[in-house]
C-alpha positions as CSV (number, residue, x, y, z in Angstrom):
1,X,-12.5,23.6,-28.0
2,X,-10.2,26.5,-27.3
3,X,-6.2,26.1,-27.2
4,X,-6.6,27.4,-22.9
5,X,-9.2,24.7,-22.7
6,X,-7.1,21.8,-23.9
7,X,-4.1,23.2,-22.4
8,X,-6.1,23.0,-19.1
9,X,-7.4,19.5,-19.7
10,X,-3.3,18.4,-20.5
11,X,-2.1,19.4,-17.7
12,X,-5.2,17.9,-15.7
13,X,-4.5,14.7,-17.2
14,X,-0.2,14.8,-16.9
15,X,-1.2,15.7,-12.8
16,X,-3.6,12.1,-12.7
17,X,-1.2,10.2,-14.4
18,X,1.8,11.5,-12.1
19,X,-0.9,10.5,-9.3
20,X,-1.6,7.3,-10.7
21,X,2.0,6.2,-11.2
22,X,2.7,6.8,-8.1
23,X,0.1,5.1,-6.5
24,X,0.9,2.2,-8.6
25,X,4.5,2.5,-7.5
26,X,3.4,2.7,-3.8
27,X,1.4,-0.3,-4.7
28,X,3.9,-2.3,-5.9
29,X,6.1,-1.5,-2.9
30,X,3.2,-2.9,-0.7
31,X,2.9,-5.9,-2.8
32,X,7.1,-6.3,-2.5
33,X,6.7,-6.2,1.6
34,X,3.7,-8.5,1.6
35,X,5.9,-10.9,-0.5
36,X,9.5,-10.7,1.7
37,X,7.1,-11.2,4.8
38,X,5.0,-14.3,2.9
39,X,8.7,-15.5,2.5
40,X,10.6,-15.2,6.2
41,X,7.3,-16.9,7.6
42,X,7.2,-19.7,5.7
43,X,11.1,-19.8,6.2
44,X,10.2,-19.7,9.7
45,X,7.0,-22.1,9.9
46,X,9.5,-24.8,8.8
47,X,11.6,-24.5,11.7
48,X,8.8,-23.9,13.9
49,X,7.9,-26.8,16.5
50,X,5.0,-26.2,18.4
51,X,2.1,-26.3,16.8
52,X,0.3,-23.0,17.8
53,X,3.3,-21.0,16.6
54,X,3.0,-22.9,13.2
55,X,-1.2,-22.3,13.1
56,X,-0.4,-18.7,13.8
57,X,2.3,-18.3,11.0
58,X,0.3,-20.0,8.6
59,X,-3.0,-17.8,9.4
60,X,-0.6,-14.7,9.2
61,X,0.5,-16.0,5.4
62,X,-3.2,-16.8,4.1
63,X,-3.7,-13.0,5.2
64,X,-0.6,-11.8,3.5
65,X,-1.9,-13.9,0.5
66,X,-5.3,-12.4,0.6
67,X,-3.8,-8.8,0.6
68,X,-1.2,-9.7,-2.1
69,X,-4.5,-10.9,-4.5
70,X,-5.9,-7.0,-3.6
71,X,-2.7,-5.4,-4.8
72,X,-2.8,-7.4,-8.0
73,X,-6.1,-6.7,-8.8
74,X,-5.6,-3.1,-7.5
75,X,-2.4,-3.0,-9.7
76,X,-4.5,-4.6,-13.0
77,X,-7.6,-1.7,-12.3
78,X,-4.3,1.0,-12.1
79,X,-3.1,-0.2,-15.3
80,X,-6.2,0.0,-17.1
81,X,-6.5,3.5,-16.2
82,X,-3.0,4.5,-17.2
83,X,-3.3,3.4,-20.2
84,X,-6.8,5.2,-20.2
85,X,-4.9,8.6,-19.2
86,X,-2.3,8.3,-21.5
87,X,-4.8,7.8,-25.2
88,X,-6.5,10.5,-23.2
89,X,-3.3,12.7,-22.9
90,X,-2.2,11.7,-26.7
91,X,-5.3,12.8,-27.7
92,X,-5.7,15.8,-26.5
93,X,-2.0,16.7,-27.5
94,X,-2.7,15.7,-31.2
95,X,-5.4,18.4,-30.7
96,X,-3.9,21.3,-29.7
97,X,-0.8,20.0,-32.7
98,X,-3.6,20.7,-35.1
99,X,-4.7,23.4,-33.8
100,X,-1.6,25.0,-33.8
101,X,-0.7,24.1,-37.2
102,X,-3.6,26.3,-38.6
């Protein structure tokens, strides 16, 4: 591989792991709002006396529950591919040290 070639594929792989960060970081801001929500309605289903209100807070938290299990396992597959990106990135830098040195 050429030195332009790697160089290319570096800065391809720093721009996907900038995107995935922040993804990941958008993700756990999603997951942080789910949470605060999942927390004032149950706050409020205790103080809650008729029974509709309560059925509809309680529906409201299984779906913030079902979205939060998404996030995680969104978070978990965003992980994986960091970490992917990065051996990747190390890689590739190693390269282009060797190549240099010669």
């Amino acid at each position: 591989m050429s030195i332009s070639f790697t160089q290319s594929r570096i800065s391809r792989l720093k721009r996907e792991i900038a995107a995935i960060e922040k993804q990941s970081l958008d993700e756990k801001q999603k997951k942080d709002k789910a949470q605060a929500k999942v927390k004032q309605l149950q706050k409020d289903s205790k103080k809650s006396t008729l029974p509709s209100d309560l059925s509809s807070k309680l529906t409201r938290i299984n779906k913030l529950n079902e979205e939060l299990t998404e996030i995680n396992k969104k978070q978990v597959d965003l992980s994986k591919l960091l970490v992917s990106k990065n051996a990747e990135l190390k890689q590739a830098l190693s390269v282009t040290q060797q190549k240099k040195s010669k």
